[in-house]
N, C-alpha and C positions, 0 to 999 in steps of 0.2 A: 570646470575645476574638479568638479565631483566625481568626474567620469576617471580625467586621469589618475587621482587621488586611489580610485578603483582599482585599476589599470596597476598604479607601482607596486602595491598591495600584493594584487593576486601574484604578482612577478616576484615578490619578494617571498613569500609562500610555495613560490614555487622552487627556486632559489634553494629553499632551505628543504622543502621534500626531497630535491636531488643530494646534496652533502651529507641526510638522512640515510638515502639509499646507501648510499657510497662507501658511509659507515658501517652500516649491517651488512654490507659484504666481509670487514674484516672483525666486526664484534657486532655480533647480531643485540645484544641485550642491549650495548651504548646506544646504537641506532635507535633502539623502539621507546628508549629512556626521552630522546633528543627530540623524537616525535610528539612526544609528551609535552615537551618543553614549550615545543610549536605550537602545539596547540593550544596548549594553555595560553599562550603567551599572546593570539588571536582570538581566541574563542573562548577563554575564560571564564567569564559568566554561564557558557553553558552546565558545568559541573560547579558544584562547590569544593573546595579546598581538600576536603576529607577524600574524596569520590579520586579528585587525582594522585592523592598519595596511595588511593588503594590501590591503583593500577599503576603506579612503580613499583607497589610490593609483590603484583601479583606478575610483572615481567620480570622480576627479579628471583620467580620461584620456578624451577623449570619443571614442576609436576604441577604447578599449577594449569586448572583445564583451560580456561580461557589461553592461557599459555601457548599452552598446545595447540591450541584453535586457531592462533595469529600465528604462528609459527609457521603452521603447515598452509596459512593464506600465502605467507611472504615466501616460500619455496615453491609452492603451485600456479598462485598469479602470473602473468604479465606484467613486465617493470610499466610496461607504458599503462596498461589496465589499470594496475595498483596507484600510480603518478597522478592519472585523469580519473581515479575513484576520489582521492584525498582532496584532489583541488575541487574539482566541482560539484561532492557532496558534500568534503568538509567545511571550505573556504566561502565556494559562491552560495550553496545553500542555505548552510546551518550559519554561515557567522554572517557573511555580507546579505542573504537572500533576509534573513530573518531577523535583520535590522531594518532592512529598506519597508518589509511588509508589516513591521508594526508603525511604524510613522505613516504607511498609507493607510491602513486601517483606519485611523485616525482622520487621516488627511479628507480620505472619500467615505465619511460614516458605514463601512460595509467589511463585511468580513476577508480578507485577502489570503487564500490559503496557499500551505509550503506547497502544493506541488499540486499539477492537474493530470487527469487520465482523460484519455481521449483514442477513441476506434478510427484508426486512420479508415477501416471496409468493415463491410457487417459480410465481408462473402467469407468462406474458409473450405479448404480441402477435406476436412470430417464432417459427421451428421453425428454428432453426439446426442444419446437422448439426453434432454430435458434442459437441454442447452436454454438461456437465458436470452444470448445475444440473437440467436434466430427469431427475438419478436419483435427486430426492425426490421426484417425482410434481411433478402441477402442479393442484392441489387447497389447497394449503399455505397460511397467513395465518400473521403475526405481531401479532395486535393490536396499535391503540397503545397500548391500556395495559402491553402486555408490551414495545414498545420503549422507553417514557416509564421506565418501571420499570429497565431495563437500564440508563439515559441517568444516572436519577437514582444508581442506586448507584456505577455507574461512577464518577460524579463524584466519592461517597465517596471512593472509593477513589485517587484524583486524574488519572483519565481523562479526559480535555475532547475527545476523536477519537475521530469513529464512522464506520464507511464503509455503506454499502448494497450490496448488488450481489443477486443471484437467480436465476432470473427476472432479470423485469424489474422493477427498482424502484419504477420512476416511474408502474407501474398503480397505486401508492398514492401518490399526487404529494400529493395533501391532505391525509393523515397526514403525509409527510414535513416538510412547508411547515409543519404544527401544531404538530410537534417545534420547528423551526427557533424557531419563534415564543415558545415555551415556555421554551427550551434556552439562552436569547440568547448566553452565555457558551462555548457547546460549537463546534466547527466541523463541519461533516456535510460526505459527500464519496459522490456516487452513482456507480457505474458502470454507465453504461445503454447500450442501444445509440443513445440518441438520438433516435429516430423518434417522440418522445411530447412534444418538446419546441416550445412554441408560442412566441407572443410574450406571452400573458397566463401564460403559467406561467414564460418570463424573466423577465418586468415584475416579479412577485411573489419571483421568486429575488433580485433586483436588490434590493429594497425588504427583505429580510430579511437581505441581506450574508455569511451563514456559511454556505452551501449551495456547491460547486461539483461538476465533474464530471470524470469520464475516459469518452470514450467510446469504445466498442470499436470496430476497423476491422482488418482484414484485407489490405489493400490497395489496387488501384484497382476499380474497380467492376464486371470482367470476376472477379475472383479474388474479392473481397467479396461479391457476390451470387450467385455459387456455393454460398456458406454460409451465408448469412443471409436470400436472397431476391433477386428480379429488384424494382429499383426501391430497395432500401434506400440505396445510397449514395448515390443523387439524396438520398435522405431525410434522412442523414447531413449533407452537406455545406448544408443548409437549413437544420438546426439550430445549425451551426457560426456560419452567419452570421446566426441571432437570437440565439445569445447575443452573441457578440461584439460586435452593436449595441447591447445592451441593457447592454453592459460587464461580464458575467460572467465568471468564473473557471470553465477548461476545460485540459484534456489529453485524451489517447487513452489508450487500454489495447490491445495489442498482441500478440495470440498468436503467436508465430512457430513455424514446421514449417521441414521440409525443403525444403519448396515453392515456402515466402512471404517466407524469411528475406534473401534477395538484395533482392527488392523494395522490402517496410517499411522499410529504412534507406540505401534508394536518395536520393540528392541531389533526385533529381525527387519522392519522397514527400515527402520532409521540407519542401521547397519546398513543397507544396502544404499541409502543417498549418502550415507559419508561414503562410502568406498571411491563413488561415482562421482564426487567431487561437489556433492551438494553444498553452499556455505550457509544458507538459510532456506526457513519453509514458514510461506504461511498458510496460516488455517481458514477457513472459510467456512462458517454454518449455512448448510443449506435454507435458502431465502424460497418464500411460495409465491415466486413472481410470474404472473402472468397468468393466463385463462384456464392453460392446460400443467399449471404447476403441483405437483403434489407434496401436499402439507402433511399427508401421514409418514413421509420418508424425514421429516424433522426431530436430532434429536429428543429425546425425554426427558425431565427433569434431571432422571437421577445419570442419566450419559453423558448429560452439559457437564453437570459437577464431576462427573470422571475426568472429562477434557480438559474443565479448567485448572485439576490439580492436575491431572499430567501433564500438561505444557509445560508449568511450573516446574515437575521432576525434571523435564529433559534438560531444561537450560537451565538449571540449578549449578551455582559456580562450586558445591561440595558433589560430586555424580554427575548423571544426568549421562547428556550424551554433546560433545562436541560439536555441537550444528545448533543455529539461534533459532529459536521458534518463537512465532508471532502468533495470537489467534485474536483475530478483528473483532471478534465477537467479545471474546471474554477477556480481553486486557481496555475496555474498557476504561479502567481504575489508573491504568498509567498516563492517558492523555482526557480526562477530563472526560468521559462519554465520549457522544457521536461528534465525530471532526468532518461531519458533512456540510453540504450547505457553503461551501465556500470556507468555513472557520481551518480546514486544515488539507481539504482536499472540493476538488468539484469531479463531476463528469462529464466529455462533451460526445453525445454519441457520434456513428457513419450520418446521420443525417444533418447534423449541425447541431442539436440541442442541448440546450444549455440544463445538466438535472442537478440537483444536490447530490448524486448516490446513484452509484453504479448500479445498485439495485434499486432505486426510485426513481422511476421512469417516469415524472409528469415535470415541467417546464414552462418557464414564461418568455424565454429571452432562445435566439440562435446566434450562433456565430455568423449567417450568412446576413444578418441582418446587425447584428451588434455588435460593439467591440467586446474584449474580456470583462473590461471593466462594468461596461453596462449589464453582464450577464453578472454577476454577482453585485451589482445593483436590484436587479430583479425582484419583486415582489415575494418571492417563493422563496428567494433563499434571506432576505430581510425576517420573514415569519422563524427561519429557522435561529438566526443570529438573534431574534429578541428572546426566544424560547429555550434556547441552549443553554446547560443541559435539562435534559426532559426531566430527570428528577434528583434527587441525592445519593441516590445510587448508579454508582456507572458499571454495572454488572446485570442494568439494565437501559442499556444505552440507545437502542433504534427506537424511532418516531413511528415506524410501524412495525417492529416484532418483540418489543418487551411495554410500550407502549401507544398500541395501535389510531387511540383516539388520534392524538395528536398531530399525526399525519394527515388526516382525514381533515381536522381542519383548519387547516394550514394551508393546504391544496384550495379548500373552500375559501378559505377566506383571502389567498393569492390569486386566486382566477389561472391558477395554473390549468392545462391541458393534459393527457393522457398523450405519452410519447409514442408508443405502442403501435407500430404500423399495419401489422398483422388484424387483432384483435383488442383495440383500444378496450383497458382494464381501469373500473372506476377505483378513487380510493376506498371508495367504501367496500367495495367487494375485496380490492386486495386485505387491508387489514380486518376485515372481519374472517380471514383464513388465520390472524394472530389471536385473535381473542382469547381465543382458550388455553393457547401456547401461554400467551403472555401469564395469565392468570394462574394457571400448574406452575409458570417459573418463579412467579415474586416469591414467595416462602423460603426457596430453596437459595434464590440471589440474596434477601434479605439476609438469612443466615451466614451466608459468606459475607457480605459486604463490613456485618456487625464481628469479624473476626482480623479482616482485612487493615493492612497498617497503613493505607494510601486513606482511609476514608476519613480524613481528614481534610487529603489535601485538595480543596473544591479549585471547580475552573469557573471563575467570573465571569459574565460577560459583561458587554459595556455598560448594561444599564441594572449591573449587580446583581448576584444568583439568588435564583428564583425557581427552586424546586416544582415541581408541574403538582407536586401536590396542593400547594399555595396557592395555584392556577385552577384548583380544581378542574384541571381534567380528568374526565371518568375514559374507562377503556370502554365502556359500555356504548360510548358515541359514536366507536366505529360502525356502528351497527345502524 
């Protein structure tokens, strides 16, 4: 009953996306008003009442930036891209995904997150330096019946979001596309570097509508092919302009260092991904994972705080610039800290394991051994769900890079393993690379945090928040 109940649901949602469409063909502003309607009228509780009048008023301004933003989505898109973005991020994730996973959470005392990332292959067509994913080997597969498998239980569980990254994803571009095909209801989302992307493998993303991408960049092509290769961002900026013909859904992903970070959120970069069709970028603080990783290319105190208020300029709804920027590090403050650990996301590497964080590579649980469920049952990510968030500031949100103890024994006291197939990395060695990071940063988060309008609004968990100060944890234990 539950299922079909589902089933009319999403039909009737869908229903109403098309008579949406249909309309914005002859009055674009009734249409995005009608969308509005929709959505409230499903998803509701995700906004408060104030939030959707302000986005009538702001489709009702035609200088309005956001305006402008949706405008040139619904002229650029793909009907069927834009049709299968709304159903199965709007519908099956956000309203239906994230009803079903807080009664499971419940249901199986453990954390259920919105969405998983998982390395279909740890191989890729580049050698980028300082590449992360080169410390599983690059020998690694994920069968599709072991991604199908992930997709199907997920969904159980009321997961409709899967991301890919690796390696390079897109060496299995025909698994991926077979998922897509399979999956209709789920939305996929790869991060690639781009160089694998044709016109018959847009054609086919086009034609399947719930696939999109972030592709990595570095910055202009003297600094990006430094790391990546001579010739890549010729490569890059190729791909930009077949998806974007072919009406796909695209963003970057964005590593910033001490080096790059001035330039990626330079007025002249972001100029050049809007032109290119970019619709979002996230940001990525360079993490010191691994044997051979270097912690002196980590921003500095006072470059984080450049980044965090620049992010803020760009997607400011008075200025800024027309493309939504994300930084995993420093928005912290809008979801509560670290959403690892299963609370909002997991990771499953090319080899099966089960981690909290794409960048915390140690594990109790695989998929060739467990189902989803039992992997965020897992002892490692329980340590995270009672400990979450690590303190009252979520502007210092990671267990090992604003609060390194904590990882350390977490890991220790989960019996977790060292995922690392190259050069197994202890926690204690990895977060004693944060120590002194962590410690130059509290002053500078502190300050912000105490100016910040969100620091109020705490994320609970099940067994009531519990700042790591409470817990006395010292950073000193990384050590």
């Amino acid at each position: 009953m539950a299922d079909f109940t589902h089933m009319a649901a999403r039909l009737a949602f869908s229903k109403g996306i098309d008579i949406m469409l249909r309309k914005m063909q002859k009055d674009r502003v009734r249409g995005m008003l009608d969308l509005v309607d929709i959505v409230e009228k499903y998803v509701g509780d995700m906004f408060t009442k104030e939030k959707y009048d302000n986005i009538r008023g702001m489709i009702r301004d035609p200088n309005e930036k956001w305006n402008i933003y949706v405008n040139r989505l619904l002229d650029e898109l793909d009907p069927n891209v834009l049709k299968m973005t709304l159903l199965n991020l709007g519908f099956e994730a956000m309203f239906h995904g994230t009803k079903t996973i807080r009664a499971n959470r419940e249901k199986y005392d453990c954390n259920i997150p919105w969405l998983i990332l998982m390395d279909p292959t740890s191989a890729c067509n580049l050698h980028c330096v300082g590449c992360w994913a080169a410390e599983y080997g690059n020998r690694l597969n994920l069968s599709y019946e072991d991604l199908d498998r992930v997709v199907t239980q997920g969904k159980e569980l009321g997961i409709y979001f899967y991301m890919f990254t690796g390696g390079e994803p897109l060496v299995r571009k025909s698994d991926i596309l077979k998922l897509c095909r399979k999956h209709r209801d789920v939305a996929f989302h790869a991060y690639t570097n781009g160089t694998l992307i044709d016109d018959a493998f847009a054609e086919e993303v086009r034609k399947v509508g719930n696939l999109s991408f972030s592709i990595s960049l570095e910055g202009f092509s003297e600094v990006n092919d430094m790391r990546r290769g001579e010739g890549v961002f010729g490569r890059v900026m190729h791909a930009m302009d077949v998806l974007k013909k072919h009406g796909c859904l695209f963003g970057t992903s964005i590593a910033y260092t001490k080096n790059n970070l001035e330039t990626v959120t330079s007025d002249e970069f972001l100029d050049l991904e809007i032109e290119k069709g970019v619709r979002f970028s996230w940001y990525f603080h360079l993490m010191p994972v691994g044997m051979d990783a270097a912690p002196e290319l980590m921003p500095d105190p006072e470059q984080r705080e450049y980044i965090y208020h620049r992010i803020r300029e760009i997607r400011n709804r008075k200025g800024g610039k027309p493309i939504f920027t994300m930084d995993f590090q420093n928005d912290g403050e809008f979801v509560g800290g670290c959403i690892a650990g299963g609370r909002n996301y997991f990771h499953i590497n090319p080899n099966g394991d089960a981690e909290p964080c794409v960048f915390i590579h140690y594990s109790g649980a695989n998929i060739h051994e467990n189902t989803v469920l039992e992997c965020l049952q897992q002892p490692l990510f329980q340590e995270y769900r009672d400990h979450q968030p690590f303190n009252k500031n979520h502007l210092r949100p990671c267990p090992m890079l604003e609060n390194p103890g904590m990882l350390t024994q977490m890991v220790r006291r989960s019996g977790a393993h060292s995922t690392d197939l190259q050069q197994p990395e202890s926690a204690e060695h990895l977060c004693g690379k944060c120590v002194e990071y962590a410690k130059n940063w509290k002053p500078v988060a502190d300050k912000l945090w105490a100016q910040s309008e969100h620091r109020e609004r705490r994320y609970e968990n099940y067994k009531g928040w519990k700042p790591s100060g409470e817990r006395k944890e010292e950073l000193s234990s990384a050590r």
